[in-house]
C-alpha positions, 0 to 999 in steps of 0.5 A, a space after each residue: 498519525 505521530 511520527 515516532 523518530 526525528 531523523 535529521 533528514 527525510 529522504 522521499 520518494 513518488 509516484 511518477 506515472 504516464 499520461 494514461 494507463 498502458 502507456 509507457 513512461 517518456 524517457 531520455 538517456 544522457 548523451 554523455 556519462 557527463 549528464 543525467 537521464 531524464 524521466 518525463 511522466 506526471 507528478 500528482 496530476 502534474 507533468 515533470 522531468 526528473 533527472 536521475 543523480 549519478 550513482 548505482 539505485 534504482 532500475 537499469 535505466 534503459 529498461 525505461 526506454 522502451 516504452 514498456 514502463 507505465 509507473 516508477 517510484 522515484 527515490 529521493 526526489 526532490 525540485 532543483 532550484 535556481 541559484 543565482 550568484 552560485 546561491 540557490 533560490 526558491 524558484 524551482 527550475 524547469 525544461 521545456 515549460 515543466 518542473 525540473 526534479 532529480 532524484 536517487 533513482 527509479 524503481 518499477 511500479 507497473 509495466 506491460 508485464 506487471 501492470 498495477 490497477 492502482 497505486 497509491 501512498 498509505 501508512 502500511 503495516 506488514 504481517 505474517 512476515 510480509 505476506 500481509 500488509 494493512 493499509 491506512 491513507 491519509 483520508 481514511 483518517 480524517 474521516 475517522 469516526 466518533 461516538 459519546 456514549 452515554 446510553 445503549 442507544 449510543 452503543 447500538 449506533 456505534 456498533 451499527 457504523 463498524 458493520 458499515 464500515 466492515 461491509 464488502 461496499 468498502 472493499 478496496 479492490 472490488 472495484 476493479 473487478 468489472 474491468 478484469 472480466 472484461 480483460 479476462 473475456 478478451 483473452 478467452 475469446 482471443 484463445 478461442 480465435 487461435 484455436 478455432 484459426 489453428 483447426 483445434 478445439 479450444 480447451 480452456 477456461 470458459 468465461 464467467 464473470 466473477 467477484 474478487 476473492 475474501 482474502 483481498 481487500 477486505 476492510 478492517 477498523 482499529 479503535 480506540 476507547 475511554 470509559 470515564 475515569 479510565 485510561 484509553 485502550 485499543 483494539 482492532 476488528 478484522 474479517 477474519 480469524 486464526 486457528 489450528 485443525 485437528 494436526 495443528 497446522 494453522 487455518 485462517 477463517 474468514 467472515 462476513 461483516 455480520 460474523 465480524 460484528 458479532 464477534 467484536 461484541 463478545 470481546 473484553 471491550 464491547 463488554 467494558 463499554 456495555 458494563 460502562 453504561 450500565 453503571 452511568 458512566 460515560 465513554 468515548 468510542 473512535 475508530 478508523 477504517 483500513 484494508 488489508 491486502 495479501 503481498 505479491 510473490 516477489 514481494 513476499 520472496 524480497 521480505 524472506 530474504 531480509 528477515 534472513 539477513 536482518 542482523 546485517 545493516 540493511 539498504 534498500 528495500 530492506 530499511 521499509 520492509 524491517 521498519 514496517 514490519 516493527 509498525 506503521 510506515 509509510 509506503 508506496 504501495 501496487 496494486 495487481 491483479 494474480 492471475 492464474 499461472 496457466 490462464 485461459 487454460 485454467 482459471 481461479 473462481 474467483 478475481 485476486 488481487 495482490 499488493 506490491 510495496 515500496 519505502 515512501 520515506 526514510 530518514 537519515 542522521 548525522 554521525 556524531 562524530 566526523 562527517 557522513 550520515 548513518 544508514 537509512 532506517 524508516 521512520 514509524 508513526 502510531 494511530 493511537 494519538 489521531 483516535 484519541 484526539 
């Protein structure tokens, strides 16, 4: 990705998560307003001690103390280093044997009541005024696909790698269903046990297994071609559609990687790249492959009230939310499980999943003239540059 904006500083944020899922974060309070709390969870893999910065970010505190949080995303953190003679050096500090970082503060990610089946850092892009947010990761980038065309041969190879890539084998939440089953059977058959233990019949949700729903983590490709001569152009090819019914009211349609295949191949690119080859000219053709996700219903609530408000300056999660609703930002980002409001009673027909999103980054300017920084703002970034390359 190129970074479109320079800030004169990038504040970042993490993913500290505990030991395994279901277990909570390891916390320590400061004895004294003196001092800072601690968090002890794991960094990439690493076990480190982040001491929270005195000011009003992030979560309350004590909310990480009772052993009820699974993952944070630690605003502005950053290693604390060593200094000797009143200098810092490069040797990062440490307590107990780990890494020493601090940070701005912490910020809910999973937890007993909400937990996350997944987390992850990706370029995110919000649509339908944050009700939908693209995902694109650094490995989903590198391993972008490339074709020369130069005969139909190469258009029905091109063409045969985006239905692949469209393919419900690249679901992203698809592999979390078998798990869910098991978690949704074990809440029916405990409802079936109260009842049964209560002399009532049980009423609910039968169990049966099911698959995750269309809406959810479907994959998507975003291309990039140049037919010889020409300059590049760029496109993107979902699995699904927008129109109105007969009132007007818009309906969304969803397809399979087939519909979504044949669909492509009747815009204004596939023809240029058919009429291309037909005239012995030759093209390049590249694509990557992302996933698009429904947001959560806080998150969706949280985005609302910021586009409310956007013509104020914006703190917080508002600087990711403007920023990634204007294009390509990074974020840290959630995955959850919906379940039904009025489960085992009730069920859906099938698994939803959700995503939750938070600022991996945002950057920071000097004011030019006298001291202190400007206001946060996010930092985009363009695809076109890595597809063209």
């Amino acid at each position: 990705m190129k970074q479109l904006s320079k800030p004169d500083l990038v504040v970042k944020s993490a993913i500290i998560c505990s030991e395994k899922p279901g277990k909570g974060l390891e916390a320590e309070a400061a004895p004294n307003p003196n001092q800072m709390n601690r968090l002890i969870g794991y960094l990439n893999g690493q076990k480190i001690v982040v001491a929270q910065r005195h000011g009003k970010g992030g979560m309350d505190f004590n909310k990480i103390l009772g052993g009820k949080c699974f993952a944070v995303a630690a605003d502005g953190i950053s290693p604390v280093f060593v200094k000797k003679d009143g200098e810092k050096t490069n040797e990062q500090k440490k307590e107990d044997g780990m890494p020493l970082y601090s940070s701005s503060g912490f910020y809910l990610l999973s937890s007993k009541e909400y937990p996350s089946i997944e987390m992850m850092e990706a370029y995110t892009l919000l649509r339908n005024e944050g009700e939908q947010v693209w995902l694109l990761t650094e490995k989903q980038l590198a391993e972008r696909k490339k074709f020369l065309i130069l005969g139909n041969d190469d258009l029905k190879s091109m063409a045969s790698a985006i239905g692949a890539a469209l393919s419900d084998d690249n679901n992203l939440v698809s592999q979390h269903d078998e798990a869910t089953n098991r978690r949704r059977k074990r809440l029916i058959e405990a409802a079936k046990g109260e009842a049964e233990d209560a002399g009532d019949t049980y009423s609910g949700a039968e169990f049966k297994d099911l698959s995750f729903s269309k809406k959810d983590g479907s994959p998507f490709v975003m291309f990039s071609y140049q037919i010889e001569g020409e300059p590049y152009k760029n496109g993107v090819i979902l699995r699904e559609s927008e129109s109105k019914d007969e009132e007007d009211r818009p309906i969304t349609a969803y397809h399979t990687a087939e519909e979504a295949l044949v669909m492509f191949k009747k815009t204004a690119a596939a023809d240029e790249l058919r009429a291309a080859v037909a005239a012995g000219k030759s093209a390049s053709f590249s694509f990557v492959q992302g996933h698009v996700m429904r947001t959560s219903v806080s998150f969706r609530r949280k985005a609302k009230n910021i586009f409310a408000s956007a013509t104020k300056v914006i703190y917080g999660d508002g600087v990711y939310i403007l920023a990634a609703h204007k294009g390509w930002t990074k974020g840290i980002v959630g995955i959850m499980q919906s379940q039904h409001p009025k489960f085992p009673e009730e069920d859906y027909d099938a698994h939803h999943y959700v995503a939750g999103c938070r600022q991996a980054e945002i950057g920071m300017n000097k004011k030019i003239e006298g001291t202190g920084w400007t206001p946060p703002e996010g930092i985009l970034y363009s695809v076109a540059p890595v597809l063209q390359s």
